[in-house]
C-alpha positions in Angstrom: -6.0 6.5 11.1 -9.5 5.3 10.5 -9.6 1.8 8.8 -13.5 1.0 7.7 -14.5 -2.4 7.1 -16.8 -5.4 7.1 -15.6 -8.8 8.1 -14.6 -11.2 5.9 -14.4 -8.6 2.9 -10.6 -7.1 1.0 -10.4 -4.5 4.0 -9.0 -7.5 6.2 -5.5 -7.1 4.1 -5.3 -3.8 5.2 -6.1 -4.5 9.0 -3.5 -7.2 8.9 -0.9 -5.1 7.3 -1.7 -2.6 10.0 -0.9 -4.8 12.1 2.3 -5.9 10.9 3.3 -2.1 10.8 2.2 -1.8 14.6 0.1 1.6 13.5 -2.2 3.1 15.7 -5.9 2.9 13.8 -9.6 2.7 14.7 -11.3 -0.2 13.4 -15.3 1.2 12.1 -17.2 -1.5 11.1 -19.3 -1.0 7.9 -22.8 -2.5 7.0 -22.5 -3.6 3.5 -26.4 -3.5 2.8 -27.5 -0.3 5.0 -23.8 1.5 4.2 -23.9 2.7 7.3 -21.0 2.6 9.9 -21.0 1.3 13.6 -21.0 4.5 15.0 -24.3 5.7 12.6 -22.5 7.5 9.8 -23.1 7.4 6.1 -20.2 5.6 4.9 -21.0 6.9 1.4 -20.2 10.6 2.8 -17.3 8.7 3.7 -16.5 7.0 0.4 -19.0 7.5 -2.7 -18.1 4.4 -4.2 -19.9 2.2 -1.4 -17.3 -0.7 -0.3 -14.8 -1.0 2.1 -11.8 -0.5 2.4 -11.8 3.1 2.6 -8.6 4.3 4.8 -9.1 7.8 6.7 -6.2 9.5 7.4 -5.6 11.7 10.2 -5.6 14.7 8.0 -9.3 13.3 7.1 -8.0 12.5 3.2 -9.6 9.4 2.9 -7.7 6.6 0.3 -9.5 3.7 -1.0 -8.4 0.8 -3.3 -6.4 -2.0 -1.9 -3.5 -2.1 -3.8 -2.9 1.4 -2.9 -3.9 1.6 1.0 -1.3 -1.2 1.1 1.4 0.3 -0.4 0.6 3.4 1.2 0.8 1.9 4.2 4.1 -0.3 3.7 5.5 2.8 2.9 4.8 4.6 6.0 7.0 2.1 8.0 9.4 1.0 4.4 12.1 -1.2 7.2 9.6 -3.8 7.6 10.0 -4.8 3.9 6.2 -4.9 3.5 6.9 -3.3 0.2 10.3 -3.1 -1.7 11.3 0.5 -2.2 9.6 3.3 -4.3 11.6 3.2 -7.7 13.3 -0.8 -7.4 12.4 -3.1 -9.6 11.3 -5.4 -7.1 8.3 -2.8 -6.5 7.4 -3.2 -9.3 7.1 -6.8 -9.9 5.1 -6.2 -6.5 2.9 -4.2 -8.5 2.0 -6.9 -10.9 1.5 -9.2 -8.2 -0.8 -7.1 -6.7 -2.9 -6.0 -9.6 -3.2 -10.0 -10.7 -4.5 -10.3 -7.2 -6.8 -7.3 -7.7 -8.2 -8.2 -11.2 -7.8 -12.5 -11.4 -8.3 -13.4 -8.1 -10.3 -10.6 -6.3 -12.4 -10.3 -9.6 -13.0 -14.3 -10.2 -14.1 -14.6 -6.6 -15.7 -12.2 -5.7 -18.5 -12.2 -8.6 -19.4 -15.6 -7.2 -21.2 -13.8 -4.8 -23.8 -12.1 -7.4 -26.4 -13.9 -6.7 -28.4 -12.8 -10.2 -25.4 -14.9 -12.0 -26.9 -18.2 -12.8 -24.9 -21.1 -11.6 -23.9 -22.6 -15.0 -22.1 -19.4 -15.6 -20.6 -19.4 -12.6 -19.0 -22.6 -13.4 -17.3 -21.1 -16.7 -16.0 -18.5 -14.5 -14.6 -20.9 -12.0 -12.9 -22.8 -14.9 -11.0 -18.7 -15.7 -10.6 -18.4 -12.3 -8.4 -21.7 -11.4 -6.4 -21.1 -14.5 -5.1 -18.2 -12.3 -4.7 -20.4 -9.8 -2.0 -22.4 -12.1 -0.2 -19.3 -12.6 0.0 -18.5 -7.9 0.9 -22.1 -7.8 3.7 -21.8 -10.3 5.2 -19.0 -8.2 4.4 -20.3 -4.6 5.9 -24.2 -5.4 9.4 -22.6 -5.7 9.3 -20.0 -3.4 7.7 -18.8 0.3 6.0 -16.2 -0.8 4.7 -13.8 -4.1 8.2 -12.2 -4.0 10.2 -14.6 -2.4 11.4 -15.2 1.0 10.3 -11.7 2.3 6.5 -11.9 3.3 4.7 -8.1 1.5 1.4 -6.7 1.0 0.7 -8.5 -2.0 0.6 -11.7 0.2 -1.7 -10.1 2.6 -4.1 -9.6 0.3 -3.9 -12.9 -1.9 -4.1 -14.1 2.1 -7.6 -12.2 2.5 -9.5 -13.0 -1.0 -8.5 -16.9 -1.3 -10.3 -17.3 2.0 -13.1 -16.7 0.0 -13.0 -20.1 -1.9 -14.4 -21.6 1.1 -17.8 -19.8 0.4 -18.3 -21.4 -2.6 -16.6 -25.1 -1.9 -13.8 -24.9 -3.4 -11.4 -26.8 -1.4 -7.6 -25.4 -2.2 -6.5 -28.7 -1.4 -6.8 -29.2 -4.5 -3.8 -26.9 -5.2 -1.4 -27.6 -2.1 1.0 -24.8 -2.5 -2.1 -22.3 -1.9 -3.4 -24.6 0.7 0.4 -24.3 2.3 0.0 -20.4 1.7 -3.0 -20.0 3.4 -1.6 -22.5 6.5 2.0 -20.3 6.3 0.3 -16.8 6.3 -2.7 -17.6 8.6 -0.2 -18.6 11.7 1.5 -14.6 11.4 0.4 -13.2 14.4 -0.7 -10.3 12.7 -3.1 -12.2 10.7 -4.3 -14.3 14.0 -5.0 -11.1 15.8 -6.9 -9.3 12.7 -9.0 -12.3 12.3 -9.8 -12.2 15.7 -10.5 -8.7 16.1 -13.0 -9.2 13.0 -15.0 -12.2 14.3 -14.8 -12.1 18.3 
């Protein structure tokens, strides 16, 4: 497998969970601006729709979307408990976790970014965006993780995209049960080892 990305962007939740699977994969590195890969490719031949991550598979199908390059993954190794089985009910309650990540969390971060968005209405969407942050820290007071005890892709990626809060000061100390996330899942080995990989 090919995993394309660009450091500090969503792909880092698949690398991680990549390496908690201990899958074999490239690692292509992806210029955001130029969309052109590391080794000179287009990555929009790659994937039309521009951003990373985009997951080739050895059969050259190529999957994008993080919520389902993670479950795909998960399910490619299912003992590891990275995703609850196909079918439970516990996958899909992982589902909802990870399509609030997706649209609350990715989504209110990540248009900080836009640099055309004026910074007064930036602040209104900071004020949406740590509403959302009430609802993680209701779950992650009582429990370890999203689902429980039982680390899963959904915390990967909540991992990966409330790293970005850092680019726009906004210090999760304010919320110490995210802060303690970030701590608990940024010691995993995996997650050490990604980063690493990423920004040598």
């Amino acid at each position: 497998m090919k995993l394309y990305y660009s450091p500090n962007a969503c792909s880092l939740a698949a690398h991680i969970v990549l390496r908690e699977l201990s899958l074999p994969f490239e690692l292509i590195r992806v210029d955001n601006q130029k969309k052109i890969t590391a080794n000179g490719d287009d990555f929009l031949q790659i994937n039309p729709k521009g951003y990373v991550a985009a997951l080739q598979l050895d059969n050259a199908e190529v999957l994008t979307e993080s919520a389902a390059i993670l479950q795909y993954l998960a399910d490619l190794v299912p003992h590891t408990g990275l995703a609850p089985a196909n079918g439970s009910w516990e996958r899909v309650r992982l589902q909802e976790w990870l399509n609030f990540v997706c649209s609350e969390i990715h989504g209110g971060l990540g248009v900080l970014f836009n640099a055309a968005i004026p910074e007064e209405v930036k602040t209104l969407f900071k004020v949406t965006l740590f509403k959302r942050f009430t609802i993680l820290v209701q779950a992650l007071e009582h429990q370890v993780y999203l689902l429980g005890e039982q680390f899963t892709v959904a915390d990967a990626y909540l991992f990966v995209v409330l790293r970005w809060a850092a680019f726009f000061e906004i210090d999760l100390q304010k919320w110490p049960a995210l802060a303690k996330f970030q701590q608990r899942v940024g010691r995993r080995p995996a997650v050490v080892a990604a980063l690493a990989a990423e920004n040598p």
